[in-house]
C-alpha positions in Angstrom: 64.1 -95.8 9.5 61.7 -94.1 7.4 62.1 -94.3 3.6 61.7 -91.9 1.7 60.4 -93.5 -1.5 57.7 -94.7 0.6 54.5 -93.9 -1.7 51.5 -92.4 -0.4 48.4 -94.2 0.0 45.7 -93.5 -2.1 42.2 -95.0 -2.4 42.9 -97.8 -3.8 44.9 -99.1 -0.7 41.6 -99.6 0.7 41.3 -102.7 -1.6 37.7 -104.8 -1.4 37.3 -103.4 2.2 34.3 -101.6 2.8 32.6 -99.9 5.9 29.3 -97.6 7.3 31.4 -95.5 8.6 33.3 -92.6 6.8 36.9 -93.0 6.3 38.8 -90.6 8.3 41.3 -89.0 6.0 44.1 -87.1 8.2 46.4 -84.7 6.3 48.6 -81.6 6.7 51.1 -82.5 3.4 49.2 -83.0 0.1 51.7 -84.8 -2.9 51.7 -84.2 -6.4 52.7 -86.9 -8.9 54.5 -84.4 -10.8 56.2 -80.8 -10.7 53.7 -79.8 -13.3 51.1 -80.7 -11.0 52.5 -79.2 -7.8 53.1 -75.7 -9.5 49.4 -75.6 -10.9 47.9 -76.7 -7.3 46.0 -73.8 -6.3 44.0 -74.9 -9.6 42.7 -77.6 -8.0 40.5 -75.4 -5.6 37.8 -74.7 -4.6 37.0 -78.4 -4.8 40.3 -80.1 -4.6 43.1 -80.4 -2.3 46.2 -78.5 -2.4 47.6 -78.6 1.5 45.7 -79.8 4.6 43.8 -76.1 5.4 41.6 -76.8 2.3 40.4 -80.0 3.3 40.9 -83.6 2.6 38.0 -86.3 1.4 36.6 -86.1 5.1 35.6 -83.0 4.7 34.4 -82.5 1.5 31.8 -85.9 2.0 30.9 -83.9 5.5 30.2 -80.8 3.0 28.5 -82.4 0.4 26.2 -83.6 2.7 25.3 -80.3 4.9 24.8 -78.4 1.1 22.5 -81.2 -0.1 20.4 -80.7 3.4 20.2 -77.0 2.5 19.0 -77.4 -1.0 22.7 -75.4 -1.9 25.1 -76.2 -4.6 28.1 -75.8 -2.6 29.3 -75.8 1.5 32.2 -75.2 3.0 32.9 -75.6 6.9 34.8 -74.0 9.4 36.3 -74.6 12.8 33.2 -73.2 14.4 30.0 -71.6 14.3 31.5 -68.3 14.8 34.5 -68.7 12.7 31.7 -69.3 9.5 29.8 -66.3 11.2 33.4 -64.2 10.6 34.2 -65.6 7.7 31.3 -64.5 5.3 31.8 -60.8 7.3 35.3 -61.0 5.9 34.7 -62.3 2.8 31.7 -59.4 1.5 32.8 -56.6 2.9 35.1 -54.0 2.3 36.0 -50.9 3.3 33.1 -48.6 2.7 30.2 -51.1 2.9 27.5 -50.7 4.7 26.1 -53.9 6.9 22.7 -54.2 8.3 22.5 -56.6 11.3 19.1 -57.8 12.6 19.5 -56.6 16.5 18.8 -60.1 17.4 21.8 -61.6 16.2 24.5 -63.9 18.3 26.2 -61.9 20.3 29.9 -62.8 19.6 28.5 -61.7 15.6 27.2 -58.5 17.0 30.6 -58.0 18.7 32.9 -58.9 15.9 30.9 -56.7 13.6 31.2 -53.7 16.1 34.6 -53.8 17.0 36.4 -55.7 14.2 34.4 -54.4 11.4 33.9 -51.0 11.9 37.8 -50.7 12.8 38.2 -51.7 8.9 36.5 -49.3 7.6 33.0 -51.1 7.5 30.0 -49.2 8.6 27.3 -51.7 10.7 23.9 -50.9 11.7 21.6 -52.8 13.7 17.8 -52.9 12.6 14.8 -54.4 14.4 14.3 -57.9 14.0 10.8 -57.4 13.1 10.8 -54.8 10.2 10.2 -56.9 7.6 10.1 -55.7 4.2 10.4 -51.9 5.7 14.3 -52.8 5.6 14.1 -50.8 2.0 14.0 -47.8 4.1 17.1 -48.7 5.5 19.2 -49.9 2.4 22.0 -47.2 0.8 23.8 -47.0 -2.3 26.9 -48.6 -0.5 24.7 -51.3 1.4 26.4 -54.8 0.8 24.8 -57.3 2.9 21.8 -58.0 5.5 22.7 -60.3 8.3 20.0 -62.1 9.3 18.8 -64.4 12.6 15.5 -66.2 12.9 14.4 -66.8 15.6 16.6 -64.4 17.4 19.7 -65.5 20.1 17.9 -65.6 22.9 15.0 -63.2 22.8 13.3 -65.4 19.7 12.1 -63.1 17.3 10.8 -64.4 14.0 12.1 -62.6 11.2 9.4 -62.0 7.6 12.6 -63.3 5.5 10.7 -63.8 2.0 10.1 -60.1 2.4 13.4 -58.9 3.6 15.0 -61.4 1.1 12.1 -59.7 -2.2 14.1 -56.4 -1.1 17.4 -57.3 -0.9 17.1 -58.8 -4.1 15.6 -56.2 -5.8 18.1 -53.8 -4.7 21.6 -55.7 -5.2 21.9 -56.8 -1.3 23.6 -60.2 -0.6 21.9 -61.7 2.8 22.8 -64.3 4.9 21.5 -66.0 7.8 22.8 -68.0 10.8 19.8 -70.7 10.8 21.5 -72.6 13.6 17.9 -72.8 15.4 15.7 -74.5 13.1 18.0 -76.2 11.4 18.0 -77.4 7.7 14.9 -79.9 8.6 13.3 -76.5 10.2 13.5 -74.0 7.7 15.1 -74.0 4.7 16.9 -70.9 3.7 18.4 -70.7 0.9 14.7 -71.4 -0.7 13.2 -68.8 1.2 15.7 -66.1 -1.1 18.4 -66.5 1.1 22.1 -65.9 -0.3 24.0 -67.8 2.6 23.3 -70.0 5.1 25.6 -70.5 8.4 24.7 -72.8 10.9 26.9 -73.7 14.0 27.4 -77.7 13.6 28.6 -77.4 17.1 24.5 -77.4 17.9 22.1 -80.5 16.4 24.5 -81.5 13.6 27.0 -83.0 16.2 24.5 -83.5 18.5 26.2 -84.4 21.3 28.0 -81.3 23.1 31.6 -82.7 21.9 32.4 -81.2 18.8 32.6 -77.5 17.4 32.0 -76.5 13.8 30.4 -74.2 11.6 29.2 -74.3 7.6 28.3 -71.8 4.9 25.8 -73.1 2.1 25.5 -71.6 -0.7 24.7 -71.6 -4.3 26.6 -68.9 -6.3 30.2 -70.4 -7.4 32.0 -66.9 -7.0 30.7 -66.8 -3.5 32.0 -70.5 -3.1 35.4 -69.7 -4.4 35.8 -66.7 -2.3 34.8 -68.7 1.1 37.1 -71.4 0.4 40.1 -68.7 -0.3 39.6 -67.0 2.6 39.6 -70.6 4.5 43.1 -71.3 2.7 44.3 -67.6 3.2 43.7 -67.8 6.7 44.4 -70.9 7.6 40.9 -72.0 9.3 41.8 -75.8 8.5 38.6 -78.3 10.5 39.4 -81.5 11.9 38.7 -85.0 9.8 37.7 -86.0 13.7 35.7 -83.3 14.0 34.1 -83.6 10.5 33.6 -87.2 11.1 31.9 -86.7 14.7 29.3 -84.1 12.5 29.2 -86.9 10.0 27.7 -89.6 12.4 26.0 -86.7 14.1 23.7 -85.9 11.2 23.0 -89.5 10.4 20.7 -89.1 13.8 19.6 -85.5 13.6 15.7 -86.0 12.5 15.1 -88.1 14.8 16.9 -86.6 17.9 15.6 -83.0 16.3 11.7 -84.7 16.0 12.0 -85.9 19.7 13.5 -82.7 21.3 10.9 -80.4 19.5 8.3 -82.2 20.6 9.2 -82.5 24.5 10.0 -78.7 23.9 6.4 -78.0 22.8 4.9 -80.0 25.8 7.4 -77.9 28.2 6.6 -74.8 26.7 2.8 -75.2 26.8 3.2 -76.9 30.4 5.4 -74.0 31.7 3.4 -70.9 29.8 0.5 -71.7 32.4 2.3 -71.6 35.3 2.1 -68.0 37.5 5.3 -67.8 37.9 6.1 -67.5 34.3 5.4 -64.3 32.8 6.5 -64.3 29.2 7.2 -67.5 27.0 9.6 -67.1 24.2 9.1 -69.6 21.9 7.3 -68.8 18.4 6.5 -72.7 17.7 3.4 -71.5 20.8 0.3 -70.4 19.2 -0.5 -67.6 22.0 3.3 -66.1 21.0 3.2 -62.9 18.8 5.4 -64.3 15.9 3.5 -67.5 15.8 1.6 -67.2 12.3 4.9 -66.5 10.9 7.0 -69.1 12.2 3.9 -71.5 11.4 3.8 -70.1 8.1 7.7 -70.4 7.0 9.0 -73.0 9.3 8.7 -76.7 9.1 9.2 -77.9 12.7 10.2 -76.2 16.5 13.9 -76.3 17.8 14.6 -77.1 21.2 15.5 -74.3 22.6 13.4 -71.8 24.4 13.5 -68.4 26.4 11.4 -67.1 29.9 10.9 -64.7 32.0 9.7 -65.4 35.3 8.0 -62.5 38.0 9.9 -60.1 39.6 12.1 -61.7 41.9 15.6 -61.2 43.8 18.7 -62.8 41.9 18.6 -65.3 44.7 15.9 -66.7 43.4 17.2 -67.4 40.8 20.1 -69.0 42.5 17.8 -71.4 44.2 15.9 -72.4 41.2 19.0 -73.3 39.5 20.3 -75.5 42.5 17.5 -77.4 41.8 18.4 -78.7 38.5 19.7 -82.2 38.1 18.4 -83.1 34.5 19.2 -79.6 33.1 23.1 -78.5 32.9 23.9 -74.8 33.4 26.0 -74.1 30.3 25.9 -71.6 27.6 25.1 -74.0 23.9 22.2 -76.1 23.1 21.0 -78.5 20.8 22.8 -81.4 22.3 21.4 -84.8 23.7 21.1 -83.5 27.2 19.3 -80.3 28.6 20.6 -77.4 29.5 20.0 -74.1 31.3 21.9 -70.6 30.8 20.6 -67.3 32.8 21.1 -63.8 31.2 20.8 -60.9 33.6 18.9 -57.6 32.4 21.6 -55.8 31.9 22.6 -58.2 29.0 19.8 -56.9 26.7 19.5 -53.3 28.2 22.2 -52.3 25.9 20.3 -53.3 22.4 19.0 -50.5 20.3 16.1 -52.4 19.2 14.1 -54.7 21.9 11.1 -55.6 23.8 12.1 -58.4 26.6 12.9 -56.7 29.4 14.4 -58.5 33.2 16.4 -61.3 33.2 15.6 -64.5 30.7 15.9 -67.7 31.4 17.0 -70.0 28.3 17.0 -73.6 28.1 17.6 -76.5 25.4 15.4 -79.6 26.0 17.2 -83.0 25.4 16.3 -86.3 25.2 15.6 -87.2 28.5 11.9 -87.9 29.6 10.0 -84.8 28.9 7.7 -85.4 32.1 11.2 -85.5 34.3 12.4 -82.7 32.8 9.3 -80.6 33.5 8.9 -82.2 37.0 12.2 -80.4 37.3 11.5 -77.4 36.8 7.9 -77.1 38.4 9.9 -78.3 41.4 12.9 -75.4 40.1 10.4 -72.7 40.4 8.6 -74.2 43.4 12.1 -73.3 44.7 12.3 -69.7 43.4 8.6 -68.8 44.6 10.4 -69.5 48.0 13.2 -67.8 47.9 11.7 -64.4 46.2 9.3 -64.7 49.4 11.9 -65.1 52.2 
């Protein structure tokens, strides 16, 4: 029978045992050691813990960690990628606001901003990713934040974000990126005049295609405490699990990041010289056109990378992708092992703002042997020059 002057366990319970690993702290219930305590809890936030949504000790080590990556004073995480994505939306704007959205954002952010936004009240605009500090041109009285992606979902874009950051700055405008592609060991943001950094965890932080999970860095305090209100308010409480599964995850992430961006530069160079490849998109290549950019601002290559191949049937396509053993057809990335996603033309015809054209091919390189993963898909198009000749 459960007593119910059993005390809760605190720390200290831990006694002289220590461990590597992070403790895993799971929570719904917070206790308070007196009523004073318990009717003054939401004075423990942003920091403390008031009920299970907020976080427990998991989390905040997990977020203490991710903010000292991004050279940020504060981070707080979220059940995924796309919730953090939603969450700063919600959290700046208003009714009235105008947003400016680099067309080469995430889709699912373009989406929410479209539909969700704009039904509040919010009025969005899309700009081209490459517009650097011309953005001024595009700013209002009323404009409240710049939403920015570098290098762009899918297409790869490299955004001039010192300039587009010097702007914003000088004209009042909060920006904030999703920098899930480089990484914090890629580029570092919030140094480069960034207000807010988002990156989906789900991608090299976890590492290994079994977690989801998104952060917000930051280093303003308001900005802090309004994020982790709107966490509490709307009940987007993360995993321990989860958080420890991003913990271990980052404990590995240099090295795994180091070894998949360099088997990604070999593929792309290997693959840019092949016919059958018309376009590489991939600014870490020094023929690309955002190269001197990327070189300029960014400290290493992801793994990920776009094509486009020749003209060819869709069943082409089909048969290259029956081809792939290494290489996983699925839509994330930055994971241990490869994978492939296809996106037909008429998933880009519909931006305002963009210069890839035909289907592109995407794919994240893993760990696995660089020269099997590239014998794979010389033999992968081997099979598509085939079938666009049948």
């Amino acid at each position: 029978m459960l007593n119910s002057q059993t005390p809760a366990l605190d720390a200290s319970a831990a006694g002289a045992f220590a461990s590597l690993a992070p403790p895993v702290w799971r929570a719904s219930t917070v206790v308070f050691d007196s009523l004073d305590d318990f009717v003054h809890r939401r004075n423990r936030l942003p920091d403390g813990f008031s009920y299970g949504t907020t976080g427990t000790p998991t989390q905040r080590a997990l977020e203490l960690r991710i903010a000292e990556l991004d050279g940020a004073a504060h981070c707080v995480v979220f059940p995924s990628g796309q919730a953090a994505i939603c969450s700063v939306l919600l959290a700046l704007l208003k009714k009235g606001d105008h947003l400016l959205m680099t067309d080469a954002a995430y889709g699912l952010a373009k989406s929410f901003a479209v539909e969700r936004l704009q039904a509040l009240g919010v009025e969005v605009e899309f700009y081209p990713p490459r517009i650097g500090s011309d953005i001024e041109r595009l700013i209002r009285p009323n404009t409240r934040l710049i939403w920015l992606e570098s290098p762009g979902t899918v297409t790869m874009e490299v955004e001039d974000i010192p300039a587009i950051t010097a702007v914003a700055r000088a004209r009042g405008v909060l920006t904030a990126i999703d920098n899930t592609w480089a990484s914090p060991l890629g580029f570092a943001a919030l140094a480069h005049g960034v207000d807010l950094c988002v990156h989906a965890c789900t991608k090299y932080m976890g590492g290994h295609s079994d977690v989801l999970m998104g952060s917000i860095a930051i280093q303003d305090e308001n900005l802090y405490r309004s994020l982790r209100g709107l966490q509490s308010q709307m009940g987007l409480a993360v995993s321990p699990e989860d958080c420890f599964l991003v913990a271990r995850g980052l404990d590995t992430m240099q090295v795994r990041m180091e070894r998949q961006a360099g088997s990604a530069q070999l593929i792309a160079g290997r693959l840019a010289e092949h016919p059958l490849v018309r376009r590489m998109l991939f600014p870490a290549l020094p023929a690309t056109p955002d190269h001197a950019l990327w070189a300029r601002d960014f400290k290493q290559a992801g793994c990920v990378m776009s094509l486009q191949l020749v003209d060819a049937p869709y069943d082409a396509y089909r048969a290259m992708f029956r081809e792939l053993r290494h290489f996983s057809i699925g839509a994330s990335w930055g994971g241990v092992r490869s994978i492939a996603a296809f996106y037909p033309a008429q998933e880009l015809a519909g931006r305002k703002f963009c210069d890839v054209h035909g289907p592109v091919i995407r794919l994240s390189i893993g760990l696995q042997d660089p020269q099997a993963l590239l014998d794979e898909l010389l033999g992968a198009l081997n099979a598509f020059q085939k079938s666009s000749t049948l």
